[in-house]
N, C-alpha and C positions, 0 to 999 in steps of 0.2 A: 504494500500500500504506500503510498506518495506523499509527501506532506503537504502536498494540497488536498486529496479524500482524507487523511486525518485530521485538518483543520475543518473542512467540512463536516466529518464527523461531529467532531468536539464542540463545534456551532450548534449543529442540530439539535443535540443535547443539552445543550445553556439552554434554547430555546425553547425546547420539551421543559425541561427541569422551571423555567422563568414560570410558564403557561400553568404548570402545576402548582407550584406554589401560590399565583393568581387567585386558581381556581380554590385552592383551599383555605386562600385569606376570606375568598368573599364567602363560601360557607359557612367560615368563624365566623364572621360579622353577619351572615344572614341571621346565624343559630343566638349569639349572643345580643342582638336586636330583638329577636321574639322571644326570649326571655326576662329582658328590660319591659317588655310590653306586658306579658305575662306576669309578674313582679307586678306592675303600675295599674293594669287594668284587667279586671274583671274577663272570664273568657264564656260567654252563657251564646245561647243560640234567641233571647228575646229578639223580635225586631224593632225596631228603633223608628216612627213615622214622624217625615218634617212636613207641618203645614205651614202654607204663606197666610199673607193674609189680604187687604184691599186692593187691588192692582198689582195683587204680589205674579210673579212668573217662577220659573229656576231659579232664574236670577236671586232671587229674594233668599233663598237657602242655602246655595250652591258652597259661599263661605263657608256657613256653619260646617257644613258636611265634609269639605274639604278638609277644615280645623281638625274634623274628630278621627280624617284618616291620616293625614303629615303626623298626625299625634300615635298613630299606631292603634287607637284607640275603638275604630269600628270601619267600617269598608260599606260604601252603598253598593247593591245589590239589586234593585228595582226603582224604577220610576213608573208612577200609577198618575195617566192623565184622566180627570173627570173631564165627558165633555158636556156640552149646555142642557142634554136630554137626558145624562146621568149615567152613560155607557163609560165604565169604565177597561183602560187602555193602559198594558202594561206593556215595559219593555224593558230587557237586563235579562241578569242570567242569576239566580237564587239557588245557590250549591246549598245543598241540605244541612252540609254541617259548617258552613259558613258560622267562621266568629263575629256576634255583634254586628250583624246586621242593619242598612238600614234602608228605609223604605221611603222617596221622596215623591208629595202628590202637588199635583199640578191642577187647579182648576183651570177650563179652558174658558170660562165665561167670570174673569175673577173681579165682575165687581155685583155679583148675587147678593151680596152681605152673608153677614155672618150665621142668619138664620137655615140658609141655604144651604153654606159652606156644611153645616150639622148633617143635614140631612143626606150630604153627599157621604159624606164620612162614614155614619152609620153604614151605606147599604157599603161601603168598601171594607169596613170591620169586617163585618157576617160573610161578605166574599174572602177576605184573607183565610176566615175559619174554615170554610168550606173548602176553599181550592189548594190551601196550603196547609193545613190544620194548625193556624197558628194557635198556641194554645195560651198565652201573656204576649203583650205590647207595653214599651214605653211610648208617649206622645209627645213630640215637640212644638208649641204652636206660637206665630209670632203677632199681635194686633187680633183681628178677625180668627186668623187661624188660630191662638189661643184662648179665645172667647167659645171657639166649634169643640177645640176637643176637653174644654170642661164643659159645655153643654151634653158634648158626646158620654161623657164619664156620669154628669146628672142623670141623664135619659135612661142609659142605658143598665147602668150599675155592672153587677155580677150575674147578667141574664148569660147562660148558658150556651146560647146563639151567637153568641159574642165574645171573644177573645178578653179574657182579666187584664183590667189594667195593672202594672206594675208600677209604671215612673211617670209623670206626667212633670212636664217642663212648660210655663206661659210666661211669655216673654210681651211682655209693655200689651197689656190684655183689659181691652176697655169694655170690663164687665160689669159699668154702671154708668156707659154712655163715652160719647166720644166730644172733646170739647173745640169748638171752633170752627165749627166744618157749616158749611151753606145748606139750605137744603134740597137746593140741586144736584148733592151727590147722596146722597139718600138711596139707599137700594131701592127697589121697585116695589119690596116685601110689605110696605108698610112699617119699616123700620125709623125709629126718628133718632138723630143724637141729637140729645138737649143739654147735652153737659156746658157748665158754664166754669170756667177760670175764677175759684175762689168762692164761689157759689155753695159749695156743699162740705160737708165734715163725717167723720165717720165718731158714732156713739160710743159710750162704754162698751158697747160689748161688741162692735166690732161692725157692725150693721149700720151703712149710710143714711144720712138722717133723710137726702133724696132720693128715691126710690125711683129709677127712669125705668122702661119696658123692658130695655133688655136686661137688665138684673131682675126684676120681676119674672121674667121665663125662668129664670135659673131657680133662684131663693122657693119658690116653692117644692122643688127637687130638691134640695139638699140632704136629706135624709138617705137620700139615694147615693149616693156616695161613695164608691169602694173603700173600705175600711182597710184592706191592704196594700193602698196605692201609697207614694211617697210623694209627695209633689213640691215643685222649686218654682218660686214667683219670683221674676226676674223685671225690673220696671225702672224707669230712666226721671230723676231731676236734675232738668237744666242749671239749677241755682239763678237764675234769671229771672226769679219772683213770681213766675207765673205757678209756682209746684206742681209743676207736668214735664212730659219729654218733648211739649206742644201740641202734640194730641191726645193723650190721656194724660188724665190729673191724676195725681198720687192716692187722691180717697177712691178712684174709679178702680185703679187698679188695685190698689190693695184692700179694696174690699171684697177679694175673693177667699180673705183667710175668715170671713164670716162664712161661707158659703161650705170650706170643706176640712176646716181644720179641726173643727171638733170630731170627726171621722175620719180623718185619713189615719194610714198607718206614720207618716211624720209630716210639718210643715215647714218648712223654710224660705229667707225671703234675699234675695240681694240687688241692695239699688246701686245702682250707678248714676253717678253726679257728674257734671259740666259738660261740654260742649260734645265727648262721645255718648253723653245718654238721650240724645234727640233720637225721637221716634222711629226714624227708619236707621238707624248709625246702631240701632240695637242690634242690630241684624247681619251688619256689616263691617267685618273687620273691626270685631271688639273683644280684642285678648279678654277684658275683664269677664264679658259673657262665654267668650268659645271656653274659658276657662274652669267658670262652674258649672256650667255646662256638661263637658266631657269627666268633667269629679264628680257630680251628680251620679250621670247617667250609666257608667264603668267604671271610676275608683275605686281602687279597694279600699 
């Protein structure tokens, strides 16, 4: 052999031996990443559903969801579009022993309001049960969509047709009116926001002293309630004097710990203050929310 086919040899082999060691660093770091993850986050097979909420699209979620998978923490898996006539339209691929799943829905008609938004919700619970046997769901809902799936958890409770709630997450949830708004945008339902900026206060015992429609649908369900659910109120003050994130006011939204906290299995609340607690910025690239969020909903 020549000392040019042994230089080649000897090449070859760096080159084999470089590719293998490559190949076994990223192993390491694949194996020692899912055990960092493993370690930090909860590994269950619940799925996880993110709703929008008024003119919400993907758009409106896509952050959060991204948040929870850069973080290692859950992986989406489906997107389920409602359309105007209530056909719902799935797309993704839902491996059965998928870790921490999560499930993103899309109205296609998203400015139905919130009363709407429920009723969509409902027949897509009963279908997840049926088509996939999901047997618990956590709820993510932001505005509207956190107003639908604590209506959806009133309505429905622990009816056997319906997937247990486990964790329910409402983010800046105007579940005793929405403040500021015209009534030209008004859903079509007969739905009204009359909330007013410094208008209303919440009583001793936690019960808004005004009483608007849409808390009234809710407050007489409340008994209904899953008692094993765990839920996280997430809700935004500007410090701007108005005590809102501009469109919910802080008694609107936090008078849903009257509504389910004497019932649930635990209640917890976290506000966010100044300029990232505006309304739609809850939603959007907000470490503080993706934050408790993702410890909420998988932490160990």
């Amino acid at each position: 052999m020549n000392r040019c086919d042994q230089a080649m040899k000897k090449w070859r082999l760096w080159v084999i031996g470089l590719f293998g060691t490559f190949c076994l660093a990223a192993l390491l770091l694949t194996w020692y990443q899912r055990q960092q993850q493993n370690t930090r986050y909860l590994s269950a097979h619940t799925p996880t559903l993110f709703v929008h909420g008024w003119r919400g699209t993907a758009h409106s979620t896509d952050q959060m969801i991204s948040a929870a998978e850069e973080a290692g923490a859950a992986k989406k898996v489906l997107t389920v579009t409602v359309t105007p006539q209530g056909k719902l339209i799935y797309s993704g691929y839902w491996r059965k022993n998928q870790r921490n799943p999560i499930i993103q829905v899309i109205f296609s008609n998203n400015r139905a309001g919130e009363v709407q938004y429920t009723r969509w919700l409902i027949k897509l619970m009963r279908d997840l049960k049926q088509r996939y046997q999901v047997a618990q769901v956590n709820l993510v809902g932001h505005s509207m969509g956190a107003y639908a799936v604590v209506a959806y958890a009133l309505k429905v409770g622990n009816q056997a047709a319906y997937p247990r709630l486990h964790k329910l997450v409402a983010i800046a949830g105007p579940f005793d009116g929405i403040a500021g708004q015209k009534s030209a945008t008004h859903p079509a339902d007969g739905t009204t926001w009359t909330d007013r900026f410094h208008e209303n206060h919440l009583m001793a015992n936690g019960e808004p002293l005004i009483v608007h429609s849409e808390y009234l649908r809710l407050e007489h369900l409340r008994q209904n309630f899953p008692r094993q659910a765990k839920v996280l109120n997430i809700y935004g003050d500007l410090k701007d004097g108005t005590d809102s994130d501009k469109v919910v006011t802080l008694v609107s939204a936090t008078s849903l710990r009257y509504l389910v906290a004497k019932r649930a299995a635990s209640y917890q609340t976290q506000k966010v203050t100044g300029p990232n607690a505006e309304h739609s910025r809850l939603h959007q690239n907000n470490p503080v929310v993706d934050g408790a969020l993702i410890a909420f909903l998988w932490g160990k």
